[in-house]
DRENDO-1510 file (C-alpha; in Angstrom, 1 decimal, always signed):
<recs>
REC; n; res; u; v; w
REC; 1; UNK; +66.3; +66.1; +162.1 .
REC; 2; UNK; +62.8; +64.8; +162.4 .
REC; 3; UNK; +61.1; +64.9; +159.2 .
REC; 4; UNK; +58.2; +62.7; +156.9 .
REC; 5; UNK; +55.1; +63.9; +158.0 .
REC; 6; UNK; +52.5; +60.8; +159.3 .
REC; 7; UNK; +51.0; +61.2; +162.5 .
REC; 8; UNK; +52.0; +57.7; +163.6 .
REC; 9; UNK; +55.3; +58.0; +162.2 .
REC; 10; UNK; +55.9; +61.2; +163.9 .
REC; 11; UNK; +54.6; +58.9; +167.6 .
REC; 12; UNK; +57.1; +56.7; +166.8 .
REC; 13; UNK; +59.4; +58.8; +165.6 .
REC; 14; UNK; +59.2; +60.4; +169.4 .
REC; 15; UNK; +58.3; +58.0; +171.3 .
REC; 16; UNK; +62.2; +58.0; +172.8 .
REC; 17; UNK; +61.9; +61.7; +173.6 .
REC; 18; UNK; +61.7; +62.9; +177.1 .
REC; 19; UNK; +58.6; +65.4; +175.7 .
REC; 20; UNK; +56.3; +62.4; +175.2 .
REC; 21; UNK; +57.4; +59.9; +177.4 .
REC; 22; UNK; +54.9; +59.3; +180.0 .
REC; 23; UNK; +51.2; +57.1; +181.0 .
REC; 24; UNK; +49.7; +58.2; +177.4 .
REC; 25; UNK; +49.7; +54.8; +175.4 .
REC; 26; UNK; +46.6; +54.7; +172.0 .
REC; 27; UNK; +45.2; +51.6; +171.3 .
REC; 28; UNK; +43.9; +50.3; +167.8 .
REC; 29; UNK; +40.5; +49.3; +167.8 .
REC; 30; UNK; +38.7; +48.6; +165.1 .
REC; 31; UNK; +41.1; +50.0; +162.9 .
REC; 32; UNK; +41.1; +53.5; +164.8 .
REC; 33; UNK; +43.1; +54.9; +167.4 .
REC; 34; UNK; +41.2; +55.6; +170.5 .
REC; 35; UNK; +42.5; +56.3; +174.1 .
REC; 36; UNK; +42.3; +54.5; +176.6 .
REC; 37; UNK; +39.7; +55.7; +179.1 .
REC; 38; UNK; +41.9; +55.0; +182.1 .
REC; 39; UNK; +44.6; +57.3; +181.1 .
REC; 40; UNK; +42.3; +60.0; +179.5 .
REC; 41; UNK; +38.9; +59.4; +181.7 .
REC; 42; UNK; +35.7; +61.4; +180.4 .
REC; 43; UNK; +32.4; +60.6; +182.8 .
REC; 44; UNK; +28.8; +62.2; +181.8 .
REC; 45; UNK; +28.9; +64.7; +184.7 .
REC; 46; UNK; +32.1; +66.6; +183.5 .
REC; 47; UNK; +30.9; +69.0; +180.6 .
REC; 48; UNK; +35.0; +70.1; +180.5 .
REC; 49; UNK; +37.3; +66.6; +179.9 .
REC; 50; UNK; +40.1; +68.5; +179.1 .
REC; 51; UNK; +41.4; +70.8; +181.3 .
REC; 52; UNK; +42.6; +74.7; +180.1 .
REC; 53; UNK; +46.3; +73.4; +180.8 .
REC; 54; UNK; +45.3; +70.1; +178.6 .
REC; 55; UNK; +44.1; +73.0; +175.7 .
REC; 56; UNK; +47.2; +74.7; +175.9 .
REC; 57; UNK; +49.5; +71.9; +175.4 .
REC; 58; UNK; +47.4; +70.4; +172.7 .
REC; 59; UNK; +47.8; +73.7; +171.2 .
REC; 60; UNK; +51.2; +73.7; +171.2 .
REC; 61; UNK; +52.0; +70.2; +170.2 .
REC; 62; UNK; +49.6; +71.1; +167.2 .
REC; 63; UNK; +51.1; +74.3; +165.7 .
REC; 64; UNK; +54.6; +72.2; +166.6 .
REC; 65; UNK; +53.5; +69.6; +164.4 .
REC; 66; UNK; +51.8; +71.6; +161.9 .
REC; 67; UNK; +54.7; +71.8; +159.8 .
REC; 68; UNK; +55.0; +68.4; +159.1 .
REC; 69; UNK; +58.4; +68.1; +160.8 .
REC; 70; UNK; +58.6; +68.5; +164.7 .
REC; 71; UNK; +62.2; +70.2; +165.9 .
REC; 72; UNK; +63.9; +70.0; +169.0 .
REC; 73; UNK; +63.4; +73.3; +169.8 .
REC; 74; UNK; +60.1; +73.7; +169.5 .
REC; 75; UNK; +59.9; +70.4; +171.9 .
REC; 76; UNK; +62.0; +72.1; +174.3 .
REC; 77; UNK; +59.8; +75.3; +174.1 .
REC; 78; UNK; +56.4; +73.4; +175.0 .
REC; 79; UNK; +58.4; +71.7; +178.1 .
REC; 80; UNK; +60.2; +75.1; +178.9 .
REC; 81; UNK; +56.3; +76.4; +179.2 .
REC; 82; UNK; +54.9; +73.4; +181.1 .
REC; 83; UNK; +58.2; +73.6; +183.4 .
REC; 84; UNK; +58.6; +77.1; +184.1 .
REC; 85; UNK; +55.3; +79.0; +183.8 .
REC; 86; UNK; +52.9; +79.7; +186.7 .
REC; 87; UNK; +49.7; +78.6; +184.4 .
REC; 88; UNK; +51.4; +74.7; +185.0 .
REC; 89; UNK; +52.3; +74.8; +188.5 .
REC; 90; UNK; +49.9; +72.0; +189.3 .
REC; 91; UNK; +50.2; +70.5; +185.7 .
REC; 92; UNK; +50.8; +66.5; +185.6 .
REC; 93; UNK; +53.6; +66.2; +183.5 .
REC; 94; UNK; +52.2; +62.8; +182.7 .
REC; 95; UNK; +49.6; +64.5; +180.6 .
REC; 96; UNK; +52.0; +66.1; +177.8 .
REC; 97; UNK; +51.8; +62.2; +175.9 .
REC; 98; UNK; +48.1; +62.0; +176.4 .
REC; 99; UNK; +47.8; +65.3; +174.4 .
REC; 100; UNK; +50.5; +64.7; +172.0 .
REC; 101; UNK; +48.1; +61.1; +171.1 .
REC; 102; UNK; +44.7; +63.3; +171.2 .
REC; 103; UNK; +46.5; +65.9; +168.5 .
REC; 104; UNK; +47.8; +62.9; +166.5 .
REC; 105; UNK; +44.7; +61.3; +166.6 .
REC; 106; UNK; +42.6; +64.5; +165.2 .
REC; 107; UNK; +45.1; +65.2; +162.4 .
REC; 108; UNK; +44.0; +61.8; +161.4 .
REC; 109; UNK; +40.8; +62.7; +160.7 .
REC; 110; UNK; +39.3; +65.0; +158.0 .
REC; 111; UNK; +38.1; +67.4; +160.4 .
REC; 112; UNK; +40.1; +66.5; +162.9 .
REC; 113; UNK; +41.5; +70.8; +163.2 .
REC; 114; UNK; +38.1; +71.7; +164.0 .
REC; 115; UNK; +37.4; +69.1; +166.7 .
REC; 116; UNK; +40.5; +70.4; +167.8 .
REC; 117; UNK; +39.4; +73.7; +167.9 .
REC; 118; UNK; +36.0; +72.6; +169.4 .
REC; 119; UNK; +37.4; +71.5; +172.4 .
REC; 120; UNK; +39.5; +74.8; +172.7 .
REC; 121; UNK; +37.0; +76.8; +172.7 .
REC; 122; UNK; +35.0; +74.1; +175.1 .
REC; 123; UNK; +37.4; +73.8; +177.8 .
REC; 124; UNK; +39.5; +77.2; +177.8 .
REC; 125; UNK; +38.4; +80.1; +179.4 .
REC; 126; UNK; +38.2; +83.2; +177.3 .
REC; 127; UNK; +40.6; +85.2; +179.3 .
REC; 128; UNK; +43.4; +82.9; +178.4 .
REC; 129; UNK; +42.7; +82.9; +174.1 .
REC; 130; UNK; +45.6; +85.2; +174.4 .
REC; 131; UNK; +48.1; +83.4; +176.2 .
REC; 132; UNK; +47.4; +80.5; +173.7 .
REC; 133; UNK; +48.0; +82.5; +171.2 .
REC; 134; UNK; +51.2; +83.5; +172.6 .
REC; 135; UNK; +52.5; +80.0; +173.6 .
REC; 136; UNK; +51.9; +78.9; +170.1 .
REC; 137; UNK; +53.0; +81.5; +168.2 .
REC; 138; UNK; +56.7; +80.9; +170.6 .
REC; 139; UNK; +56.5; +77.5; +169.9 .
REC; 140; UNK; +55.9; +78.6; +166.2 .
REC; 141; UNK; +59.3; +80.8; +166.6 .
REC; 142; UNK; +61.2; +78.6; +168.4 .
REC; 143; UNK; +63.0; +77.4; +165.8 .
REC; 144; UNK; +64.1; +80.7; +164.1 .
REC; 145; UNK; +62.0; +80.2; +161.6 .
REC; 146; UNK; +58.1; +80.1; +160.4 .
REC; 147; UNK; +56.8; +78.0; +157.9 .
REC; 148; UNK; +54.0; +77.7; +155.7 .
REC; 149; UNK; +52.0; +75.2; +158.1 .
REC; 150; UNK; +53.0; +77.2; +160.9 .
REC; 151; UNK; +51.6; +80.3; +159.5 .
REC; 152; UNK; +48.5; +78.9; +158.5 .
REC; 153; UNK; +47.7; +77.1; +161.8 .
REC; 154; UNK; +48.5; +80.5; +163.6 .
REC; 155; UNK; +46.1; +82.3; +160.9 .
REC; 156; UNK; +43.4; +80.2; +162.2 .
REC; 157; UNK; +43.9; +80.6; +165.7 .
REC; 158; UNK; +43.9; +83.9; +165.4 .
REC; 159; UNK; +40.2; +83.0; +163.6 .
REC; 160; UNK; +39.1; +80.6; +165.7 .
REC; 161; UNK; +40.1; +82.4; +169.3 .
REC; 162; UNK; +38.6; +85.8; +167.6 .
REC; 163; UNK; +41.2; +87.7; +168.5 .
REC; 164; UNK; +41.8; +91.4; +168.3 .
REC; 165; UNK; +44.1; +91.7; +165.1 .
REC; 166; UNK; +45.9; +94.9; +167.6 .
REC; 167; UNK; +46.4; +91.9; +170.3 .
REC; 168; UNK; +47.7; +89.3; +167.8 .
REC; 169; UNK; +50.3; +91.6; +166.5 .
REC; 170; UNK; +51.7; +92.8; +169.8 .
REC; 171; UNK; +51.8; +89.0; +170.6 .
REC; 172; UNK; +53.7; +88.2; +167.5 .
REC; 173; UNK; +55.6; +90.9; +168.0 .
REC; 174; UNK; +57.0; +89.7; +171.0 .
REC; 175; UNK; +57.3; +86.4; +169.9 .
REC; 176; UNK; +59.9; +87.3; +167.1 .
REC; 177; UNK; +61.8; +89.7; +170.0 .
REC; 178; UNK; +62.0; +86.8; +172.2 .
REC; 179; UNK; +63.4; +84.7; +169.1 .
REC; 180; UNK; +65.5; +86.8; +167.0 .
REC; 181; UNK; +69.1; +85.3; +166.3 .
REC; 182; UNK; +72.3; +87.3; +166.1 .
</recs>
C-alpha cells in the first residue's frame, strides 16, 4: 500500500493518517529539517528531552519504517500500544507526530540510527530495554511477515540495548505466537 522509501515522502505520504496527525509540524531551515522548539521544547536544565514513553514510540515508528514501506498494521500496532498499554496511560497522544518527524529526521542523516540509539539509551531506563524490544519486535510482526530491514534493525537493538540473547528469544518468541496467521 505504502511503498518508495524517502523519509519525506513517507511524511507526506502519512500525513492523512490518524497515526501522525497531531501538533508535530518540521520546518526547513537552512536546507535542514529541524523542529520547532515549541512543539518539541529542550531547556539546559533537563538532561532527559525525551521522555521513556517518547523512546518507545520512536522505536517503534523506526523499526516500522525500517523496511522502507510503512503498513497499516504495523500503524495500527504502535497506536494499539500507545492506546491500550499501562506504560502510556499519561501519554500525549499529540506526541506520536513529533516522534514520527524526530525518526524521519535521523534517517536523514548518515548517522542518524546511532543518534537514535543515543537518545535511547539516554532517556530510557534500563529496566524497560526489554519492553522495547518487545514493542518493536510486535510492531516488526505485525504485518505477518519480517523483512530484511526489519531484521536488521531488530539485530541491532538487540546490540545496542545489550540484551540477554535467552531474553531476546523468549521475546521473539512471543512475538511470532501473538502473530501467527491461520
Amino acid at each position: 500500500m505504502f511503498s518508495g522509501w524517502s523519509p519525506h515522502g513517507i511524511v507526506r505520504a502519512f500525513k492523512g493518517h490518524s497515526l501522525l496527525r497531531g501538533r508535530g509540524r518540521v520546518n526547513k531551515l537552512d536546507g535542514k529539517h529541524t523542529l520547532q522548539k515549541a512543539i518539541f521544547p529542550v531547556s539546559d536544565i533537563d538532561p532527559h528531552p525525551l521522555s521513556p514513553q517518547d523512546c518507545l514510540v520512536a522505536l517503534m515508528i523506526a523499526v516500522s519504517a525500517s523496511d522502507e514501506s510503512i503498513r497499516t498494521a504495523e500503524l495500527v500496532k504502535i497506536q494499539s500500544a500507545v492506546n491500550n498499554l499501562p506504560l502510556f496511560g499519561e501519554y500525549d497522544e499529540a506526541r506520536i507526530p513529533v516522534m514520527s518527524a524526530l525518526v524521519f529526521d535521523l534517517f536523514e542523516q548518515e548517522d542518524g540510527l546511532d543518534a537514535l540509539f543515543g537518545l535511547i539509551r539516554d532517556n530510557l531506563p534500563e529496566r524497560l530495554f526489554e519492553t522495547a524490544y518487545a514493542l518493536a519486535c510486535d510492531v516488526a510482526a505485525a504485518d505477518g511477515t519480517l523483512r530484511e530491514g526489519e531484521l536488521r534493525l531488530l539485530e541491532e537493538i538487540r546490540y545496542e540495548l545489550d540484551l540477554d540473547r535467552l531474553h531476546a528469544a523468549a521475546i521473539e518468541r512471543g512475538a511470532r505466537a501473538r502473530h501467527l496467521r491461520m
